[in-house]
N, C-alpha and C positions, 0 to 999 in steps of 0.2 A: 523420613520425609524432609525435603527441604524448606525451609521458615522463609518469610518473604522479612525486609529488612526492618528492623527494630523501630526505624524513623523514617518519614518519608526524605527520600533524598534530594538531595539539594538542585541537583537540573532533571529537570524530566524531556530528556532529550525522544523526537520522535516529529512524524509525517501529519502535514494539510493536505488533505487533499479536495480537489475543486471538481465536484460533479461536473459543474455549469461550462469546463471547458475540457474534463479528457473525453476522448474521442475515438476511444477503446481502440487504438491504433497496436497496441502490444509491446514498446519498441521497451519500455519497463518491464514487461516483463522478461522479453528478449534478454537486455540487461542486467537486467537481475543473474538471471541463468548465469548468463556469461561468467559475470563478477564472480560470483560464489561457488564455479565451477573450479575456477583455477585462485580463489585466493581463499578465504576465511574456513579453518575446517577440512573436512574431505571434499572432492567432486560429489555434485548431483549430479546420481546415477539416473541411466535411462535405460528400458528392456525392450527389444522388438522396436524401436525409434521409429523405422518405418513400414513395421509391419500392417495389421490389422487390428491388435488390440494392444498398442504401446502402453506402456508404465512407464511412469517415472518422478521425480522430485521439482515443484517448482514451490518456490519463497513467495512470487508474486504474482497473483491469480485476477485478470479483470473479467465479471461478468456484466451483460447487456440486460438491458431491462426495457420493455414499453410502458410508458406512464402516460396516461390521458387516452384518448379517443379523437380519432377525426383532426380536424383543425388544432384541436387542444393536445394533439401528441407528440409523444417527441419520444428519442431514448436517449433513457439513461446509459453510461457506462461503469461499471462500479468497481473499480479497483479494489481486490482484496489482501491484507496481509496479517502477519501479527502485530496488535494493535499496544504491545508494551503494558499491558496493564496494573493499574497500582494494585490493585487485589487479584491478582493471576491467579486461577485456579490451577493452572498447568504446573504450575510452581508447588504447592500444598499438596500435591494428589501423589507426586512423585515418589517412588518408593526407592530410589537409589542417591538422590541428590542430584539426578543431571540435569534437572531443568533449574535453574538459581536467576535472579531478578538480581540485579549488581545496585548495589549501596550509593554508589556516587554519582550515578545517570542515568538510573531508571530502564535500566536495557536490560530484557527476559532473552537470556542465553540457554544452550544445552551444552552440559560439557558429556563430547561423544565417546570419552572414556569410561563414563560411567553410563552409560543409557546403553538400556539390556533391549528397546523394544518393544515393553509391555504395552504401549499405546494407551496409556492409563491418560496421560496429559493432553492428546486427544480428544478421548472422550471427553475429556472436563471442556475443554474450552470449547463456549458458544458459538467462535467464530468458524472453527474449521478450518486453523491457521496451522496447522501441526500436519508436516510431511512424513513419511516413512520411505526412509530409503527404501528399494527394493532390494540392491545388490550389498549395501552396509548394515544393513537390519539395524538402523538406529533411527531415534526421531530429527527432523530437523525443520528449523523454520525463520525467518526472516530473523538479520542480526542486525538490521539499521545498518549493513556494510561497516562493521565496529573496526575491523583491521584499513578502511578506509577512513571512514573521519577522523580519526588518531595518529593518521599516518604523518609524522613527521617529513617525509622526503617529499612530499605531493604537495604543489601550490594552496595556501592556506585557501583561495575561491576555490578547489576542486574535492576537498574535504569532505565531503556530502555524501548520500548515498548512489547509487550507482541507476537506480531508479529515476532521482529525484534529477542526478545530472542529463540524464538522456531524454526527460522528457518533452518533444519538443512543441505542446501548448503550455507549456510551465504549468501544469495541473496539479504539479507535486511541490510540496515545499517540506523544506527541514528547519529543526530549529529547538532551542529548550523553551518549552511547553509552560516549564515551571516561573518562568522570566514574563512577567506581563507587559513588560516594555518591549519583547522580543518580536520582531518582525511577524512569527508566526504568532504569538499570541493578540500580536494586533489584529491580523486578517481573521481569526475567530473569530473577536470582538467584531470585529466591522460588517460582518457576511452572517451573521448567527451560525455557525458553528458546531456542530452537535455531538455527543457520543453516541457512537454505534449500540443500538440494543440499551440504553441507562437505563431501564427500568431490571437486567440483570443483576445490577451494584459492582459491576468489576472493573469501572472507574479507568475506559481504556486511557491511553494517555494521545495517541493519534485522535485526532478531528475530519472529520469532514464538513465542504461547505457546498448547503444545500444548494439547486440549479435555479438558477433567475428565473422568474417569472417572464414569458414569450411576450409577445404584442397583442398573443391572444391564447390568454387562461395560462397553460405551463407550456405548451409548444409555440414558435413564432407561425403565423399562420402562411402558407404558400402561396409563390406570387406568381401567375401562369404566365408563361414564357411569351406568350401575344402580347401582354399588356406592359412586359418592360422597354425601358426606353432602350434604342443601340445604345447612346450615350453614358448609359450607364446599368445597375442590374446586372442580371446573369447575362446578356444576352450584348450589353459593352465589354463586358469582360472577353467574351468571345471573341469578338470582333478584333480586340487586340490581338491575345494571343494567334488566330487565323492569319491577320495583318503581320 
């Protein structure tokens, strides 16, 4: 089985992500597909695409949620991925060596030469962040786009993950984790911040930041279309684009 590394390492590179403004639009996920289709790895395969019961591999998964009641509601969108964790279970459970957590940036890789399929790392992981190919019979799952932020020949601003570049409410951010002065460890600090699941112990290294509080309770509360002004409201807005 594979050992997670001796020391914590020195950047803990990995994703912000911002309840309060994705918008469960997909275009990250899209992206994702895309990226990791034709670069880092083999294709994520797909079976039946547009059948009736398609299969297939996705890195980055968002589900929708309702939170609150009435006035107080609103939804959530909840981007899911592998969360890099300092104590990966996925990594320890492994009976071949394919799953390994890298020494120098915190990034939980599979090497698909050694991964038989067992779905052992799977099972371990709480998130449910672990793909199986259908057509490669191997596991696979979110690499932080690693053949992309490394990439020497790519503008040093496009470095980033393929997610984080395409999202267009900027809900994603990237950044080393381990760096308290670093852009993303500031916006934890400043937003509260949380680990998914902490009372697990598997110390993700991604954050998410909780959804703002509405004008009334967690949802902003609805403004009926009688009572906006033309001038402005949904119903200025109108006017323009009609104009």
């Amino acid at each position: 089985m594979t050992m997670l590394p001796a020391a914590t390492p020195p950047k803990r590179l990995g994703l912000v992500i911002d309840l309060d403004t994705c918008v469960g639009c997909q275009a990250c996920v899209v992206a994702c597909k895309e990226w990791n289709t034709g670069g880092y790895g083999a294709p994520l395969a797909d079976q039946r695409a547009y059948g009736a019961d398609p299969i297939g591999s996705w890195l980055n998964r968002v589900h929708g949620f309702e939170a609150g009641e009435g006035a107080n509601g609103r939804t959530v969108h909840f981007p899911k991925s592998c969360l890099h964790c300092d104590n990966a279970a996925c990594v320890t459970v492994c009976p071949t060596g394919a799953s390994y957590k890298r020494a120098d940036d915190g990034i939980v890789l599979v090497d698909e030469d050694k991964c038989i399929g067992c779905g052992l790392c799977a099972w371990a992981c709480p998130y449910g962040a672990r793909e199986l190919d259908p057509l490669a019979g191997v596991m696979k799952k979110c690499t932080l786009c690693v053949d992309r932020i490394y990439a020497e020949d790519l503008p040093e601003g496009e470095r980033e993950p393929a997610c984080v570049r395409t999202c267009p409410t900027h809900a994603r951010h990237f950044g080393d984790l381990a760096d308290p002065n670093s852009p993303v460890s500031r916006l934890v600090a400043d937003r509260g911040g949380f680990d998914l699941m902490a009372e697990m112990g598997y110390r993700p290294t991604n954050k998410y930041l909780p959804p703002r509080p509405g004008r009334s309770g967690c949802g902003a509360a609805p403004v009926a279309l009688e009572d906006a002004s033309p001038k402005g409201g949904f119903l200025g807005w109108l006017d323009k684009v009609l104009s």
